[in-house]
LOFI-742020 format. One record per atom (N, C-alpha, C): residue number from 1; residue in three letters; chain; x, y, z. Coordinates in Angstrom, 2 decimals. Layout:
N
[node NUM, ALA, A, [X, Y, Z]];
...
//
This chain:
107
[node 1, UNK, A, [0.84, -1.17, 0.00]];
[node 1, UNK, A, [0.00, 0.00, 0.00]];
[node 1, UNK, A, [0.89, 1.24, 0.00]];
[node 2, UNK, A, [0.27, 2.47, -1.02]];
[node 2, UNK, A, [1.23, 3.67, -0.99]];
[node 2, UNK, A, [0.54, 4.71, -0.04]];
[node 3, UNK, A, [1.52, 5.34, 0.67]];
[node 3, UNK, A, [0.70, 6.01, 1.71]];
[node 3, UNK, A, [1.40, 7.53, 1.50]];
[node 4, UNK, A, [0.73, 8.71, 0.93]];
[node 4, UNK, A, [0.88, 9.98, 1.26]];
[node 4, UNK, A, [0.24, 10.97, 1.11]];
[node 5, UNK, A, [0.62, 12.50, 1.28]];
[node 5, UNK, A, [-0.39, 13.30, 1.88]];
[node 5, UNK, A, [-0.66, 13.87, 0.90]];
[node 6, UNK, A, [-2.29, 14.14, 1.04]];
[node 6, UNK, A, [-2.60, 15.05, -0.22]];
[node 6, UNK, A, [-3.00, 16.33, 0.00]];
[node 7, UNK, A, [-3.27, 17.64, -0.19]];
[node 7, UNK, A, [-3.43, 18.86, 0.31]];
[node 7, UNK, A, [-4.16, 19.38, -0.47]];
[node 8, UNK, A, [-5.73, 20.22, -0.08]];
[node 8, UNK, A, [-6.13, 20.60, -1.57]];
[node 8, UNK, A, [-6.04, 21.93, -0.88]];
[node 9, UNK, A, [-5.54, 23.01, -1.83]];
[node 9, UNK, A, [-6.12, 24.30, -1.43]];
[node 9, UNK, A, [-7.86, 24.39, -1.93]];
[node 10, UNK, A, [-8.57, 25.76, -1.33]];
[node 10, UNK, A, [-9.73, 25.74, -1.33]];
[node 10, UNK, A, [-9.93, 27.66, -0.87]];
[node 11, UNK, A, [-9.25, 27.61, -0.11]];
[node 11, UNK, A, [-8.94, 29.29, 0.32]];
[node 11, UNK, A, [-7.48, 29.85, 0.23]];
[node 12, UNK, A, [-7.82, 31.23, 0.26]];
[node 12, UNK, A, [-6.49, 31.62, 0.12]];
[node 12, UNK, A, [-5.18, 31.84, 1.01]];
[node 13, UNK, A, [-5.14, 31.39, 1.94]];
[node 13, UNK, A, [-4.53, 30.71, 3.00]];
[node 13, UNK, A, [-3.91, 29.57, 2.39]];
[node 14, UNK, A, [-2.55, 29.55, 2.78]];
[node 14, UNK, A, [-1.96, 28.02, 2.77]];
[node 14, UNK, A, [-1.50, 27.64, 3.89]];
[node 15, UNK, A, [-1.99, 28.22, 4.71]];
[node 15, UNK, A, [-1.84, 27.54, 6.38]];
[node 15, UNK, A, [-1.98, 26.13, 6.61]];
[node 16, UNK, A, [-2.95, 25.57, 6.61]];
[node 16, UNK, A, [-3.38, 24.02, 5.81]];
[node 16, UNK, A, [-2.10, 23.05, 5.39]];
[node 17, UNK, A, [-2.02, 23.71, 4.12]];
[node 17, UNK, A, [-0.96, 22.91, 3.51]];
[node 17, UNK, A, [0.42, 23.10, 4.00]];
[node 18, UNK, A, [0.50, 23.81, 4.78]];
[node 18, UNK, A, [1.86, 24.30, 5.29]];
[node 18, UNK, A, [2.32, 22.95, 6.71]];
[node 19, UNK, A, [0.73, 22.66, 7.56]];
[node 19, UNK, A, [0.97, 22.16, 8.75]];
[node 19, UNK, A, [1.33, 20.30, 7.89]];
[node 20, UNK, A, [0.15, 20.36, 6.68]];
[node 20, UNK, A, [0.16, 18.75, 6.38]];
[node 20, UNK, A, [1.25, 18.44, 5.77]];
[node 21, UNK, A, [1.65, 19.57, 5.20]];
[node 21, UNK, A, [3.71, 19.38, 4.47]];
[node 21, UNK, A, [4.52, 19.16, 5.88]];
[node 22, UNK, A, [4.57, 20.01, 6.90]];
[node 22, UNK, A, [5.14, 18.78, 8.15]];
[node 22, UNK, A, [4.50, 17.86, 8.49]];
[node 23, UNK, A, [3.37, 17.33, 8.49]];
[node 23, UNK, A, [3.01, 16.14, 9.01]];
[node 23, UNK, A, [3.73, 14.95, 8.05]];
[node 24, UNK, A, [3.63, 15.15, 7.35]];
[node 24, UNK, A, [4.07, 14.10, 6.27]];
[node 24, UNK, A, [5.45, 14.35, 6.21]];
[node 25, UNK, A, [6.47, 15.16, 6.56]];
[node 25, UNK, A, [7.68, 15.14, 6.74]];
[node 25, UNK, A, [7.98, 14.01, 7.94]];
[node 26, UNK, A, [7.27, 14.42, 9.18]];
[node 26, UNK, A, [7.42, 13.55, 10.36]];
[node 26, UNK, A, [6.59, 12.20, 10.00]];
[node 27, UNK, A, [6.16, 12.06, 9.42]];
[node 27, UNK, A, [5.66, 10.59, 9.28]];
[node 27, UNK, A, [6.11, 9.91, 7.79]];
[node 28, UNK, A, [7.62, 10.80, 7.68]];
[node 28, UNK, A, [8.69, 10.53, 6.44]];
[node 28, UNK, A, [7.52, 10.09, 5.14]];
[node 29, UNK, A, [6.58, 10.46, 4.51]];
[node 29, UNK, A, [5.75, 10.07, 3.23]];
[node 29, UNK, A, [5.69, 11.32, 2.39]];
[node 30, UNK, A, [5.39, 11.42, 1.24]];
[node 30, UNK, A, [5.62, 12.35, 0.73]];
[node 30, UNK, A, [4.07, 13.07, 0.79]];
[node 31, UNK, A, [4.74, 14.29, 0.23]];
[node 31, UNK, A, [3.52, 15.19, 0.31]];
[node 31, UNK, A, [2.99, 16.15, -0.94]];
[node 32, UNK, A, [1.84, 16.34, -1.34]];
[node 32, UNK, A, [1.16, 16.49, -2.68]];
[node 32, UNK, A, [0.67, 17.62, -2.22]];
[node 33, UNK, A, [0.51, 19.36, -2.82]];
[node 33, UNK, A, [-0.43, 20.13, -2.78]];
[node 33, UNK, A, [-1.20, 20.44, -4.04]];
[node 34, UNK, A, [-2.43, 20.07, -4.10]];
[node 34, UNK, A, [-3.11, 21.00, -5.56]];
[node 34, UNK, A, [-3.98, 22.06, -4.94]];
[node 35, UNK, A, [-4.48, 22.96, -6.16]];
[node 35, UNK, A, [-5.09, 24.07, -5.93]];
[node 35, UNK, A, [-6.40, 24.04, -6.73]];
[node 36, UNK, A, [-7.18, 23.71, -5.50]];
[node 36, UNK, A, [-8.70, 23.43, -6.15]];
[node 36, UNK, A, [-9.25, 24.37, -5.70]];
[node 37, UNK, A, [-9.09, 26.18, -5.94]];
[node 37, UNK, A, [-9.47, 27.07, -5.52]];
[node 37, UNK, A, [-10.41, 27.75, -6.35]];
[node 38, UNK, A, [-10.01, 27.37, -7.92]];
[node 38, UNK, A, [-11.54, 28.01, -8.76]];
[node 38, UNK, A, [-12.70, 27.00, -8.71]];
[node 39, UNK, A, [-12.23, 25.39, -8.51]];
[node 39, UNK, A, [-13.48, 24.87, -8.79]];
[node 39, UNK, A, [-14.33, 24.72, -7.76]];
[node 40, UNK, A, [-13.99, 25.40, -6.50]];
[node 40, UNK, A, [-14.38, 25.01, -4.86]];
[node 40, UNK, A, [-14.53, 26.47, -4.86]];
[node 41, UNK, A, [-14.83, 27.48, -5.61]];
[node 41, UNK, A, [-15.23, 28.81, -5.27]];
[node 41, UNK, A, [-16.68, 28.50, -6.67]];
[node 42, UNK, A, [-16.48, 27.89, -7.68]];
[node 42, UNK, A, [-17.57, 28.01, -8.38]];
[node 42, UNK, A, [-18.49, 26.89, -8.57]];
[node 43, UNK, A, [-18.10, 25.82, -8.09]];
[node 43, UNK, A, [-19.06, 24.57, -7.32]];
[node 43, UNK, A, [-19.67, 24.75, -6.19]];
[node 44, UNK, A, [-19.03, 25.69, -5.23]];
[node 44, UNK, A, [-19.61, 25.01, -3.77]];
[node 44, UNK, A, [-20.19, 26.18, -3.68]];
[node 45, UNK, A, [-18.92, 27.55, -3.31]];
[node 45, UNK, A, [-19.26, 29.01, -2.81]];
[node 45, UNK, A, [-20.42, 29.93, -3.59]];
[node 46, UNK, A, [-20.08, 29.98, -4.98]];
[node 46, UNK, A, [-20.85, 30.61, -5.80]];
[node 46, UNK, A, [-22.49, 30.07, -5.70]];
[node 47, UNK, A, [-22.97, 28.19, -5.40]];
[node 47, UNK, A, [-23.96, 28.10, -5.37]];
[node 47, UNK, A, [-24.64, 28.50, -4.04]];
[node 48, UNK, A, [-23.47, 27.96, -3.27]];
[node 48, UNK, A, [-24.37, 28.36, -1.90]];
[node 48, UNK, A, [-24.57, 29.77, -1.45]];
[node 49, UNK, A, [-23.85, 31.08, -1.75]];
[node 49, UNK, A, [-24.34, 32.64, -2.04]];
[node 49, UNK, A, [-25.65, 32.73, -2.21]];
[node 50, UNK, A, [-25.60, 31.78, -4.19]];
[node 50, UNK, A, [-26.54, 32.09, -4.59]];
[node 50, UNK, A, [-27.93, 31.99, -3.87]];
[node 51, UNK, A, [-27.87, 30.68, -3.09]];
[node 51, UNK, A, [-28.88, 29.78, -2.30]];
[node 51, UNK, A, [-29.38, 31.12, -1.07]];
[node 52, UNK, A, [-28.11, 30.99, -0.47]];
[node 52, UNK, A, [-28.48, 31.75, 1.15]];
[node 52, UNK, A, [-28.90, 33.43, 0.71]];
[node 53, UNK, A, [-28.86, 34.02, -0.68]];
[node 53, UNK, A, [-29.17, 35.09, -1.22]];
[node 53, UNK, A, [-30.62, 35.43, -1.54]];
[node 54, UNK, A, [-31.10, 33.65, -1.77]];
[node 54, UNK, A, [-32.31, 33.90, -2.12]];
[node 54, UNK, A, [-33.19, 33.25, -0.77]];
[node 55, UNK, A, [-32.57, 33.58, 0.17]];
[node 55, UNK, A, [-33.50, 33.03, 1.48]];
[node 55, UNK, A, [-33.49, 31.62, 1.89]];
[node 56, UNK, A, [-32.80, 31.06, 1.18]];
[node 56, UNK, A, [-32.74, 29.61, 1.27]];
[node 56, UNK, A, [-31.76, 29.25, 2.54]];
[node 57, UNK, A, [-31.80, 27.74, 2.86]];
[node 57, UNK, A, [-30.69, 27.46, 3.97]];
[node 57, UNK, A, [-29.74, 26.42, 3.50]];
[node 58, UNK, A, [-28.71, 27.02, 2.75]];
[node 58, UNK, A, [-27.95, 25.78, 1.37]];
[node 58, UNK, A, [-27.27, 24.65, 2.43]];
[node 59, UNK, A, [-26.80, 23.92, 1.77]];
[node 59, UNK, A, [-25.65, 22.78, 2.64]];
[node 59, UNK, A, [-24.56, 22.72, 1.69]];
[node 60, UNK, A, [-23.52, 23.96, 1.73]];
[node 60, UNK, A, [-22.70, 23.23, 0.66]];
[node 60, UNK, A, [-21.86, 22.17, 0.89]];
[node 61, UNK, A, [-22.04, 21.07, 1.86]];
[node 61, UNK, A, [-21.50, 19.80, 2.01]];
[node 61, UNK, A, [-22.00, 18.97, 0.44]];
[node 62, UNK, A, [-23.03, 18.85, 0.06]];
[node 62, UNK, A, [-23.75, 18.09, -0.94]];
[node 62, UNK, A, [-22.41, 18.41, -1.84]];
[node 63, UNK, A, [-22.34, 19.68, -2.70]];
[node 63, UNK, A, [-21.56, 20.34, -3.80]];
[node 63, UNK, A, [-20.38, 20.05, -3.62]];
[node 64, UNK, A, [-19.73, 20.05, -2.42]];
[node 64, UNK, A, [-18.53, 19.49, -2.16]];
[node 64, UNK, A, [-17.96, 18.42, -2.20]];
[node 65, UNK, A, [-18.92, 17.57, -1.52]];
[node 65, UNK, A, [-18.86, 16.01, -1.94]];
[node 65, UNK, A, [-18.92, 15.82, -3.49]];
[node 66, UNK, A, [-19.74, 16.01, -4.02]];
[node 66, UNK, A, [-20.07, 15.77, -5.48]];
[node 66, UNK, A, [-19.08, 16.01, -6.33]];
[node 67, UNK, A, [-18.70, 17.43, -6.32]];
[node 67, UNK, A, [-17.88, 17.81, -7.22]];
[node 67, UNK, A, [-16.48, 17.69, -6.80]];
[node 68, UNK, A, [-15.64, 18.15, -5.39]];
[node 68, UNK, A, [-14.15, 17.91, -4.79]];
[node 68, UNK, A, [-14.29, 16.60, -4.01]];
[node 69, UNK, A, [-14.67, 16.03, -3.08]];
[node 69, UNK, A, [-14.32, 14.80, -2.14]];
[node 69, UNK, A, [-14.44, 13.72, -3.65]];
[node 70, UNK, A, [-15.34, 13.06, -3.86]];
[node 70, UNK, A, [-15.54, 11.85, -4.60]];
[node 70, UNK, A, [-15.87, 12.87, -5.84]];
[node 71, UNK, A, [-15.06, 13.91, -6.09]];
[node 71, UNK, A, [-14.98, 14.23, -7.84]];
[node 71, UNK, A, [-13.47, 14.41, -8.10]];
[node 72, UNK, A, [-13.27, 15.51, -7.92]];
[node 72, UNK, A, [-11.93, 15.61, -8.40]];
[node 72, UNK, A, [-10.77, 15.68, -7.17]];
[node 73, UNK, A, [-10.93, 15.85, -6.32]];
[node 73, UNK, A, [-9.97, 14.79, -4.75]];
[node 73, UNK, A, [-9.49, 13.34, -5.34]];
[node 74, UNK, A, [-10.77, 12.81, -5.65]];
[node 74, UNK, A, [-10.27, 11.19, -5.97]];
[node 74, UNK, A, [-9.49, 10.69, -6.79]];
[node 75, UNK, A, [-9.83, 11.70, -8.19]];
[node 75, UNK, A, [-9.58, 11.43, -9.74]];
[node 75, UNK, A, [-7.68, 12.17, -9.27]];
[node 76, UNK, A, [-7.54, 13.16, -8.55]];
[node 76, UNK, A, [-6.08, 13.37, -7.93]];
[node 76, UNK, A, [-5.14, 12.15, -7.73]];
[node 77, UNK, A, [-6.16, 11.83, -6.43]];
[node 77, UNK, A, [-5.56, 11.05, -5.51]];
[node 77, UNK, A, [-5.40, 9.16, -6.54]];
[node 78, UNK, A, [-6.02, 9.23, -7.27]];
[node 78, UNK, A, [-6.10, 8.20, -8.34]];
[node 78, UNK, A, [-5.04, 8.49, -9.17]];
[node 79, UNK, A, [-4.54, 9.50, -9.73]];
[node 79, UNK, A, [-3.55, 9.79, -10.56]];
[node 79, UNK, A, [-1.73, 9.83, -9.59]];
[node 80, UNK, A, [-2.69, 9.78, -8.69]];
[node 80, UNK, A, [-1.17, 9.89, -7.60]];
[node 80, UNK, A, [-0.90, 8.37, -7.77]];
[node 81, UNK, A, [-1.24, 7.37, -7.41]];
[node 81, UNK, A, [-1.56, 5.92, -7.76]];
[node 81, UNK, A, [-2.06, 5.64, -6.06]];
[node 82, UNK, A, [-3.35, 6.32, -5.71]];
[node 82, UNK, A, [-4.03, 5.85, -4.58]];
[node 82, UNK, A, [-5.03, 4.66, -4.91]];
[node 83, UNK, A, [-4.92, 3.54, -4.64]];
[node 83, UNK, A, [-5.71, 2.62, -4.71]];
[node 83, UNK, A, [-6.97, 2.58, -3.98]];
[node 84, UNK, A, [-6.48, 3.39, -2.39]];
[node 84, UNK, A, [-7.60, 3.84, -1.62]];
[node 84, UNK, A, [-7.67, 5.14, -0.86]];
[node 85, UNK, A, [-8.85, 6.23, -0.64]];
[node 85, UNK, A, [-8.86, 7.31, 0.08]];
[node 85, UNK, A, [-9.28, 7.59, 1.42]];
[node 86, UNK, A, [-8.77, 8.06, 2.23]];
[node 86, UNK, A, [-9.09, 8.37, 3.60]];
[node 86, UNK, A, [-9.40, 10.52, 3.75]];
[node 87, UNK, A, [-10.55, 10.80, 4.13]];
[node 87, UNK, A, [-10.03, 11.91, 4.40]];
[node 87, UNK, A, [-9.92, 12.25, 6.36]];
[node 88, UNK, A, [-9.63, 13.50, 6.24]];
[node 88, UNK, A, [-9.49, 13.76, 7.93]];
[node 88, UNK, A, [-10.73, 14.98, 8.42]];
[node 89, UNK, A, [-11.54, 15.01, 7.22]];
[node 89, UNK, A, [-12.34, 16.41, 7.68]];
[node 89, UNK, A, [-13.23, 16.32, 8.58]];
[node 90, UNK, A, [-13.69, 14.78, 8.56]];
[node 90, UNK, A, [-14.19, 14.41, 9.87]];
[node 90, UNK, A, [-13.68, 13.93, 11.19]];
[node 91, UNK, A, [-12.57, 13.78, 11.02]];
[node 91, UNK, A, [-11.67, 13.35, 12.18]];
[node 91, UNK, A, [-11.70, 14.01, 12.80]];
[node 92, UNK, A, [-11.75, 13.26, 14.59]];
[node 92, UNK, A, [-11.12, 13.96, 15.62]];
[node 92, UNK, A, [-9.86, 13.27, 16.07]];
[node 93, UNK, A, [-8.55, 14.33, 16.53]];
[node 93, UNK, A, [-7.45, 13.31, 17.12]];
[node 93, UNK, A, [-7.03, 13.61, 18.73]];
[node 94, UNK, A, [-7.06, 12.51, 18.90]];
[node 94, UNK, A, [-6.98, 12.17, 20.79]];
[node 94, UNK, A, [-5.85, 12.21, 21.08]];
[node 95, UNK, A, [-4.98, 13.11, 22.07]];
[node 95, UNK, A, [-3.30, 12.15, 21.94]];
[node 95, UNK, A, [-3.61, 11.02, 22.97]];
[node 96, UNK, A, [-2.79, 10.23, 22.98]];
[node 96, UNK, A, [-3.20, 8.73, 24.39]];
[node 96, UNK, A, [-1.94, 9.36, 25.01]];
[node 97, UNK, A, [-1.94, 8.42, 26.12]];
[node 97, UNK, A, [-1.05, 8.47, 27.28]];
[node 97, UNK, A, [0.48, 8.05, 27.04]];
[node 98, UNK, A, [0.12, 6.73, 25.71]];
[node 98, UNK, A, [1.51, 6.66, 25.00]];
[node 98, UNK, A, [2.50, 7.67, 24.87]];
[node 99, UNK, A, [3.66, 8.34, 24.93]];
[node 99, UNK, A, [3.98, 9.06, 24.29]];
[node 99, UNK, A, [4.26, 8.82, 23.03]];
[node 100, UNK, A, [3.87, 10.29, 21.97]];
[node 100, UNK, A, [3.52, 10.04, 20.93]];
[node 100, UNK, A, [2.71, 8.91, 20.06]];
[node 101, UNK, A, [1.74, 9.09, 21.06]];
[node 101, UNK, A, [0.77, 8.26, 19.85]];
[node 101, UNK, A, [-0.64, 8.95, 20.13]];
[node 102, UNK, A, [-1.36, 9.16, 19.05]];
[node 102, UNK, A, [-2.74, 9.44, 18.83]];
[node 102, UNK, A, [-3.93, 8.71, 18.54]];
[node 103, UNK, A, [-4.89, 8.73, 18.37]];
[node 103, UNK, A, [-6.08, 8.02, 17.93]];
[node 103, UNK, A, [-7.05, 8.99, 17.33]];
[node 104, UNK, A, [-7.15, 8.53, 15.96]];
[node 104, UNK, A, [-7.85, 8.91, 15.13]];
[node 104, UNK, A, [-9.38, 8.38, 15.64]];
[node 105, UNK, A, [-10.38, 9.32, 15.42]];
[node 105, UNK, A, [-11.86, 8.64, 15.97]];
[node 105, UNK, A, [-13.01, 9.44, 14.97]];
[node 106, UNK, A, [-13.81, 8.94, 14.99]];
[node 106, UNK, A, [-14.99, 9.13, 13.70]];
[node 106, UNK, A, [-15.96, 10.46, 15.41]];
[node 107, UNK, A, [-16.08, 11.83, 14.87]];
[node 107, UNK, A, [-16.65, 12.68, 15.78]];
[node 107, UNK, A, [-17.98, 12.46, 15.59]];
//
C-alpha cells in the first residue's frame, strides 16, 4: 500500500498545507499540494451565495462532496496511484497516554 499526503487548497490561506507538508515530513511520506481554488469557489461558494441570497438554507457539504471529495480529490488522488482514500475532515485526534501516539476517531 502507498501512503501519502494530499493537500487541496480551497482558500487563500496556505496555512493548511503548510501544517500537512510537516506532518508528512514527520511521518517521512511524501507530500502532494493541488489548488482546487476556482473549482471550490464556483461549485460550492458561488452556489451556496446564490442559495443563502435567495432566502434559502444551502448545505454546501452536498456540492462538495459531489464535485471535490468523490470528484476531483479522488480522480487526484487516483492519478497519484491511490488505490484507496481516507479523508481527515471528519476526524477527531486524541493524543493517548503513549507518548507520541494518537487516535484517530470518527466525531
Amino acid at each position: 500500500m502507498k501512503f501519502f499526503g494530499l493537500t487541496m487548497l480551497v482558500t487563500p490561506s496556505d496555512e493548511a498545507a503548510v501544517a500537512a507538508r510537516e506532518a508528512a515530513a514527520a511521518l517521512a511520506i511524501p507530500h502532494h499540494t493541488v489548488d482546487f481554488r476556482d473549482i471550490f469557489n464556483r461549485e460550492v461558494i458561488a452556489g451556496f451565495c446564490l442559495q443563502y441570497s435567495l432566502g434559502r438554507t444551502p448545505n454546501p457539504c452536498v456540492n462538495c462532496n459531489r464535485f471535490i471529495k468523490f470528484g476531483i480529490l479522488l480522480v487526484k488522488s487516483r492519478e497519484l496511484g491511490a488505490s484507496a482514500m481516507a479523508t481527515g475532515h471528519y476526524a477527531c485526534i486524541e493524543k493517548q497516554p503513549t507518548p507520541a501516539a494518537w487516535c484517530l476517531k470518527r466525531c
